[in-house]
Backbone as a printed PyTorch tensor [residue, N CA C, xyz], in Angstrom:
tensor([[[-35.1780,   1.2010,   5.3200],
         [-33.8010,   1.6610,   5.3610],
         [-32.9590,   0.6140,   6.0910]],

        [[-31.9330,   0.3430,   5.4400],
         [-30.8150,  -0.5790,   6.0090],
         [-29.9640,  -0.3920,   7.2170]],

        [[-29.9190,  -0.8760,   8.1730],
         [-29.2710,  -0.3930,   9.7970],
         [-27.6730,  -1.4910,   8.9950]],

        [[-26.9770,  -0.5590,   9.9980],
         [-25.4550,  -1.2360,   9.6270],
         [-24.7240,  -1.1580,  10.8120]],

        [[-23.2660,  -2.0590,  10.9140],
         [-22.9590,  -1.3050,  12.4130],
         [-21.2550,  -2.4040,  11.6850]],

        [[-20.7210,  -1.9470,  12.3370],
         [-18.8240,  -2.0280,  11.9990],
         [-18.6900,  -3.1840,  12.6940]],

        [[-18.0800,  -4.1670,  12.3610],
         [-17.8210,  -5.2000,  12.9750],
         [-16.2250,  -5.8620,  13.0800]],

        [[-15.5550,  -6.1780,  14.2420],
         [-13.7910,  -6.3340,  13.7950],
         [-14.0610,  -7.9490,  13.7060]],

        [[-13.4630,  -7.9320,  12.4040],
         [-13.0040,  -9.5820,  12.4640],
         [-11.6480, -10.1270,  13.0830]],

        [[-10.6070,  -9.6080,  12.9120],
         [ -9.4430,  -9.9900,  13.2550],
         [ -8.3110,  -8.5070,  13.7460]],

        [[ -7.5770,  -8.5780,  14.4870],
         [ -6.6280,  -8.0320,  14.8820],
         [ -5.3500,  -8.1790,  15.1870]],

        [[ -4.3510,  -7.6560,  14.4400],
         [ -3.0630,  -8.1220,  14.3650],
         [ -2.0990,  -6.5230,  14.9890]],

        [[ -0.8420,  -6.9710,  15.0220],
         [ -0.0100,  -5.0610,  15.2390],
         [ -0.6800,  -4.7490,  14.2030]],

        [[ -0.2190,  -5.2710,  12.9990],
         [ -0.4380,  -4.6500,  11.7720],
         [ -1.2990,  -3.6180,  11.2180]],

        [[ -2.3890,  -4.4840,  11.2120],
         [ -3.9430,  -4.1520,  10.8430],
         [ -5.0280,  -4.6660,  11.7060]],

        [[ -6.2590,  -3.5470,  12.2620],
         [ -7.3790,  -4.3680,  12.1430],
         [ -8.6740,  -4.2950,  11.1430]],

        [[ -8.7340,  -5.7400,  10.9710],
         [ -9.8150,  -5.8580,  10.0700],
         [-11.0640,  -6.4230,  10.3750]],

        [[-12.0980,  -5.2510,   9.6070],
         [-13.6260,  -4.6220,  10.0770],
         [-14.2030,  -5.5340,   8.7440]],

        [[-15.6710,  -5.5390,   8.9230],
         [-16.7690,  -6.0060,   8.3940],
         [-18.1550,  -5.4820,   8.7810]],

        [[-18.8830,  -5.0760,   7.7580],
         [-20.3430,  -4.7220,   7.8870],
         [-21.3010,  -5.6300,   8.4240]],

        [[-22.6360,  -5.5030,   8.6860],
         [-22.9170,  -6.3470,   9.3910],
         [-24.4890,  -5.2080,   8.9130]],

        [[-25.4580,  -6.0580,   8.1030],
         [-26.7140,  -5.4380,   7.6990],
         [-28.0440,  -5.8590,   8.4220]],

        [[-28.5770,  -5.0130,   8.7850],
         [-30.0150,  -5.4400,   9.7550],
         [-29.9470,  -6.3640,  10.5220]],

        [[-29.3680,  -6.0210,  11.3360],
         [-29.3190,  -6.6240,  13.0770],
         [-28.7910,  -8.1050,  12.4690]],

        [[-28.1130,  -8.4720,  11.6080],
         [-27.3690,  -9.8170,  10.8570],
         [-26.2650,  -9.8780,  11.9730]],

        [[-25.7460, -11.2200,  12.2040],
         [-25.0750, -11.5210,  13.0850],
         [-23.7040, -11.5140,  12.2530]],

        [[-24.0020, -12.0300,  11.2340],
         [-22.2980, -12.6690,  10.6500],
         [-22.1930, -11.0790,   9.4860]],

        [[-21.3170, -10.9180,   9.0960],
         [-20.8060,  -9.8220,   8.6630],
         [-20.8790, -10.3120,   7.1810]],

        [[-20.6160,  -9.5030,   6.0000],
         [-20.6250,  -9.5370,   4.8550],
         [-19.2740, -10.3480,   4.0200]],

        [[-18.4260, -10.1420,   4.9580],
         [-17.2880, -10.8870,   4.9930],
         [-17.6910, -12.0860,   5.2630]],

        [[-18.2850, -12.4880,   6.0540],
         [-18.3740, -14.2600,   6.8080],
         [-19.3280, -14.6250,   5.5770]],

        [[-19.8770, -13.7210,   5.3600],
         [-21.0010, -14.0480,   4.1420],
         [-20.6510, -14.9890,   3.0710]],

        [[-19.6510, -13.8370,   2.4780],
         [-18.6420, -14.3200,   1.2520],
         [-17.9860, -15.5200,   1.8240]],

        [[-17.3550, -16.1500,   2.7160],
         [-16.5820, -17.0450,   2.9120],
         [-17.8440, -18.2480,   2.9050]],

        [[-18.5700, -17.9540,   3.5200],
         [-19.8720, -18.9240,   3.9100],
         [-20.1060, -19.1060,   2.3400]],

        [[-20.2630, -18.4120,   1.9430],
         [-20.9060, -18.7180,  -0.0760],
         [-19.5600, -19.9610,  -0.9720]],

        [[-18.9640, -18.7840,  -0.5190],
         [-17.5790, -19.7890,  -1.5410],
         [-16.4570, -20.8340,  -0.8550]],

        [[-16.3480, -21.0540,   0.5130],
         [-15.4920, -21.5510,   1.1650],
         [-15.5680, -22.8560,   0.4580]],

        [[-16.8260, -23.7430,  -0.0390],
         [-16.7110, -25.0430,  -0.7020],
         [-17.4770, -24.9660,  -2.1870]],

        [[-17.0960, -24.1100,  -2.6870],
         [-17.3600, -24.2400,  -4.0410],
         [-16.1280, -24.3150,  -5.3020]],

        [[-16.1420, -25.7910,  -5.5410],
         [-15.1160, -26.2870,  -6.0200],
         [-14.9480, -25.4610,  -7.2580]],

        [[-15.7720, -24.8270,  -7.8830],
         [-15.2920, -24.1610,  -9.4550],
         [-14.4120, -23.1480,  -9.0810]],

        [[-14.9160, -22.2170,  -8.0410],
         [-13.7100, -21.0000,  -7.5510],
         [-12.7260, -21.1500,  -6.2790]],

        [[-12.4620, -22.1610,  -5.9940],
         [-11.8350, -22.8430,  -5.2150],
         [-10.4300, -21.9260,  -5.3760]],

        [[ -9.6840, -21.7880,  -6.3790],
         [ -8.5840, -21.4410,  -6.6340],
         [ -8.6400, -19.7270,  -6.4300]],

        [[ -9.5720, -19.3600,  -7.2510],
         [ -9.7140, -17.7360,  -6.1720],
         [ -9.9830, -17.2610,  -5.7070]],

        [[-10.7840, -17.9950,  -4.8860],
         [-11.2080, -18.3140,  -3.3920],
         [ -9.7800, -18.2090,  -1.9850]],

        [[ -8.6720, -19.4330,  -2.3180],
         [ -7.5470, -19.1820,  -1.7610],
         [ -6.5200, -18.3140,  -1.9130]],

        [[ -6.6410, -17.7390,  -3.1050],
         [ -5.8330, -16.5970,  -3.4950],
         [ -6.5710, -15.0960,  -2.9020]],

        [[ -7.5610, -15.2090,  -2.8590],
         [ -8.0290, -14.1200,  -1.7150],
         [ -7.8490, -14.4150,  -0.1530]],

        [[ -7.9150, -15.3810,  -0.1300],
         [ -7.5810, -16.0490,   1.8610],
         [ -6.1960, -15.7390,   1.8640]],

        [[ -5.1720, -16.0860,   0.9680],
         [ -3.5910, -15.5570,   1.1100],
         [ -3.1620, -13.9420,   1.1210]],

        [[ -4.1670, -13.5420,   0.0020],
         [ -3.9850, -11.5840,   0.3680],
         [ -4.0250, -11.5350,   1.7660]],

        [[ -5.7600, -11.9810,   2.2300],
         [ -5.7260, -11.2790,   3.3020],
         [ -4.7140, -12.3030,   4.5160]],

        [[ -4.1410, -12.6070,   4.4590],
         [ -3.2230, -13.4260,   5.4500],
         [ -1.7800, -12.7380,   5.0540]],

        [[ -1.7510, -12.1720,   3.9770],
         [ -0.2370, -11.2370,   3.5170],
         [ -0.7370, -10.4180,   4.1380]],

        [[ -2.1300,  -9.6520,   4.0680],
         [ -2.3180,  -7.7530,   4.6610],
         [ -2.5990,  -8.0660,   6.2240]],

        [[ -2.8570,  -8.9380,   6.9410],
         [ -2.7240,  -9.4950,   8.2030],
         [ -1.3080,  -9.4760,   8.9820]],

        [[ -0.5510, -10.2100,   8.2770],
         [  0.6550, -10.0390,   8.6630],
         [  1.7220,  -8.3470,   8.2380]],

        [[  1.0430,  -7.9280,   7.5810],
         [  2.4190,  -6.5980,   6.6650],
         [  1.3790,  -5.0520,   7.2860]],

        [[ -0.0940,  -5.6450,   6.9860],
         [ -0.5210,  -4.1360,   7.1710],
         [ -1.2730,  -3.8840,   5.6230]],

        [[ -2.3780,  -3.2430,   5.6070],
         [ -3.4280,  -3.0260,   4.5910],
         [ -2.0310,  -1.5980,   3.6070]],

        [[ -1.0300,  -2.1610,   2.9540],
         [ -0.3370,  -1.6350,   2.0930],
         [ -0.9790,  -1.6820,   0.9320]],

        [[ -0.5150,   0.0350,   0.2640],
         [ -1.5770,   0.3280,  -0.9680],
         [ -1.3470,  -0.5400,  -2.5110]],

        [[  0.0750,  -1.1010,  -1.9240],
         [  0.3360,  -2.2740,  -3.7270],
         [ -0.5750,  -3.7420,  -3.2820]],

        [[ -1.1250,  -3.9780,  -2.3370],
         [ -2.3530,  -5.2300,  -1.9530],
         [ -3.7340,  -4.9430,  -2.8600]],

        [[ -3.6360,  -3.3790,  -3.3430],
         [ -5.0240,  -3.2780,  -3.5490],
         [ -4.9540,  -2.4060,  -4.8460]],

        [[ -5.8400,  -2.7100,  -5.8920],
         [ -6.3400,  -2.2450,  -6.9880],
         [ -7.3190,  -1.3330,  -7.0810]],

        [[ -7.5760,   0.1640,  -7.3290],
         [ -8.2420,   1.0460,  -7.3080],
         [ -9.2690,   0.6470,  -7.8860]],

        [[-10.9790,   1.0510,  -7.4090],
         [-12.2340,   0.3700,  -8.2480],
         [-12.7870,   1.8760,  -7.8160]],

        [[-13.2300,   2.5630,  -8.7820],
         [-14.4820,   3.3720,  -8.9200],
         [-13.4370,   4.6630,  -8.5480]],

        [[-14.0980,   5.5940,  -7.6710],
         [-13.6750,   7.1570,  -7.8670],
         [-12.5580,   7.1470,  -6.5820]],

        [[-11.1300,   7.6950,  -6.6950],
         [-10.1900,   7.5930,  -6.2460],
         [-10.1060,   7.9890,  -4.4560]],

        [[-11.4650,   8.9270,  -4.5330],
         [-11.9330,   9.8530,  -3.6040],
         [-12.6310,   8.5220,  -2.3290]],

        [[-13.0600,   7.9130,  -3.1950],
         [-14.2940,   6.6690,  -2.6300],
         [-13.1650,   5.9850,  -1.9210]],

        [[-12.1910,   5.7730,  -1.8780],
         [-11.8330,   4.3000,  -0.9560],
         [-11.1670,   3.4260,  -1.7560]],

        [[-12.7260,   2.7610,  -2.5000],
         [-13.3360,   1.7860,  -2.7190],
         [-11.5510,   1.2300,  -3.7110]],

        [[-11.3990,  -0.0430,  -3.4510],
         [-10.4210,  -0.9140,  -3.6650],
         [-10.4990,  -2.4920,  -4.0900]],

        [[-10.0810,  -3.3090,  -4.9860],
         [-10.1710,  -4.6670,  -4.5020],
         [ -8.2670,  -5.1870,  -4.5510]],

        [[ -8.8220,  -6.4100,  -3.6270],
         [ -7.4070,  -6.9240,  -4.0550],
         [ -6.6660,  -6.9830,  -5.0290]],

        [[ -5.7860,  -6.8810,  -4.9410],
         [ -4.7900,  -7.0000,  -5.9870],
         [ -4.6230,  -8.5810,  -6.2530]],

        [[ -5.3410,  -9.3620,  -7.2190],
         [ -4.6890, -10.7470,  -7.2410],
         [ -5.3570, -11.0080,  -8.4840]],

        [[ -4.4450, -12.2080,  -9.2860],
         [ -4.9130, -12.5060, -10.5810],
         [ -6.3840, -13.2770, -10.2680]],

        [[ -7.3590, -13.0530, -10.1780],
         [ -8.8850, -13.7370, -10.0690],
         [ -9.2790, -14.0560, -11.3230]],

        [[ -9.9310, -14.9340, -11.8490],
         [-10.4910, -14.9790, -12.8120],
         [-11.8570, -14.2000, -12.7830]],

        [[-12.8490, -14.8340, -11.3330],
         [-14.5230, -14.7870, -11.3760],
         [-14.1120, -13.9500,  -9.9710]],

        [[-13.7640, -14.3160,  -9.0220],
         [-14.3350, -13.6920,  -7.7210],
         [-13.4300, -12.4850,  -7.4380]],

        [[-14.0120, -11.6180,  -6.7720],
         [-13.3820, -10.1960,  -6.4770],
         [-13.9920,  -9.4450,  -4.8030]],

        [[-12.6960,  -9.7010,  -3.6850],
         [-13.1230,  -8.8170,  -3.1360],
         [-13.2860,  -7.3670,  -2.9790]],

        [[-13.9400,  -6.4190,  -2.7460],
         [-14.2020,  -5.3080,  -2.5070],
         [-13.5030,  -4.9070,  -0.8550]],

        [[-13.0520,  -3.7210,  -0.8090],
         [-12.7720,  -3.6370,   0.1120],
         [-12.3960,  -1.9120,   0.2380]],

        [[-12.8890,  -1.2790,   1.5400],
         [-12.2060,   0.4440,   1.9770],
         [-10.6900,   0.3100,   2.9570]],

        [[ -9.6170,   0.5590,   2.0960],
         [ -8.8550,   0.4630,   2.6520],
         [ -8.6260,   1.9820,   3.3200]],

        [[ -8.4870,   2.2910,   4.4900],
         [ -8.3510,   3.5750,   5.4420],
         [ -7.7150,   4.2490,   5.5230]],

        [[ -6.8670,   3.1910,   6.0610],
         [ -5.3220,   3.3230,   6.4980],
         [ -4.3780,   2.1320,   6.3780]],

        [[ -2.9910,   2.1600,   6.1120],
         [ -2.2240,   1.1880,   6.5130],
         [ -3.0090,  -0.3070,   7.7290]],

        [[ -3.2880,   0.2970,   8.4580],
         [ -3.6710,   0.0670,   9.5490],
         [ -5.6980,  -0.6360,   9.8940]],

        [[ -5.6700,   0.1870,   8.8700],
         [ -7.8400,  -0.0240,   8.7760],
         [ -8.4080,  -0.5580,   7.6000]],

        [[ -8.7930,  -2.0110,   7.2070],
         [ -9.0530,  -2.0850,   6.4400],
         [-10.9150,  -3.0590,   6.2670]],

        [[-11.8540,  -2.3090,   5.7100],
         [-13.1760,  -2.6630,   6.0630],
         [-13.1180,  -3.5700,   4.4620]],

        [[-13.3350,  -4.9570,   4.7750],
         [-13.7440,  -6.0970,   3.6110],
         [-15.6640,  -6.3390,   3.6570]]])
């Protein structure tokens, strides 16, 4: 069974923003994704177009037009709102205020 535990990456007035963090793993699922794609030149482009969402929902606040409904309405479950071709973050947006990537 998988141990998990909430992790804050950043904190602004706005929003703070959380990350998972699986079997006693140090870096979060978030650092994960950045660690995978931060230099991979093919998705390079929506790669930064996800670093600018979250630097818009950083500064404004995890607002519900940032994010695109994924799966059952009940679930959370959200991704950014941005033209991507290949990459897609996932994300539980909470509140204005709470948003777990």
């Amino acid at each position: 069974m998988k141990k998990a535990k909430l992790k804050i990456l950043e904190q602004s007035d706005n929003v703070g923003l959380y990350s998972i963090c699986f079997n006693e793993n140090d870096l979060t699922e978030y650092e994960l994704f950045i660690q995978k794609f931060l230099n991979d030149a093919t998705l390079n482009r929506d790669f930064q177009k996800i670093f600018r969402a979250i630097n818009r929902i950083m500064a404004n606040g995890a607002l519900e037009r940032y994010f695109r409904t994924e799966g059952k309405l009940k679930d959370n479950l959200a991704a950014l709102s941005i033209d991507s071709k290949v990459l897609r973050l996932y994300c539980l947006r909470i509140l204005d205020q709470i948003l777990i990537v």
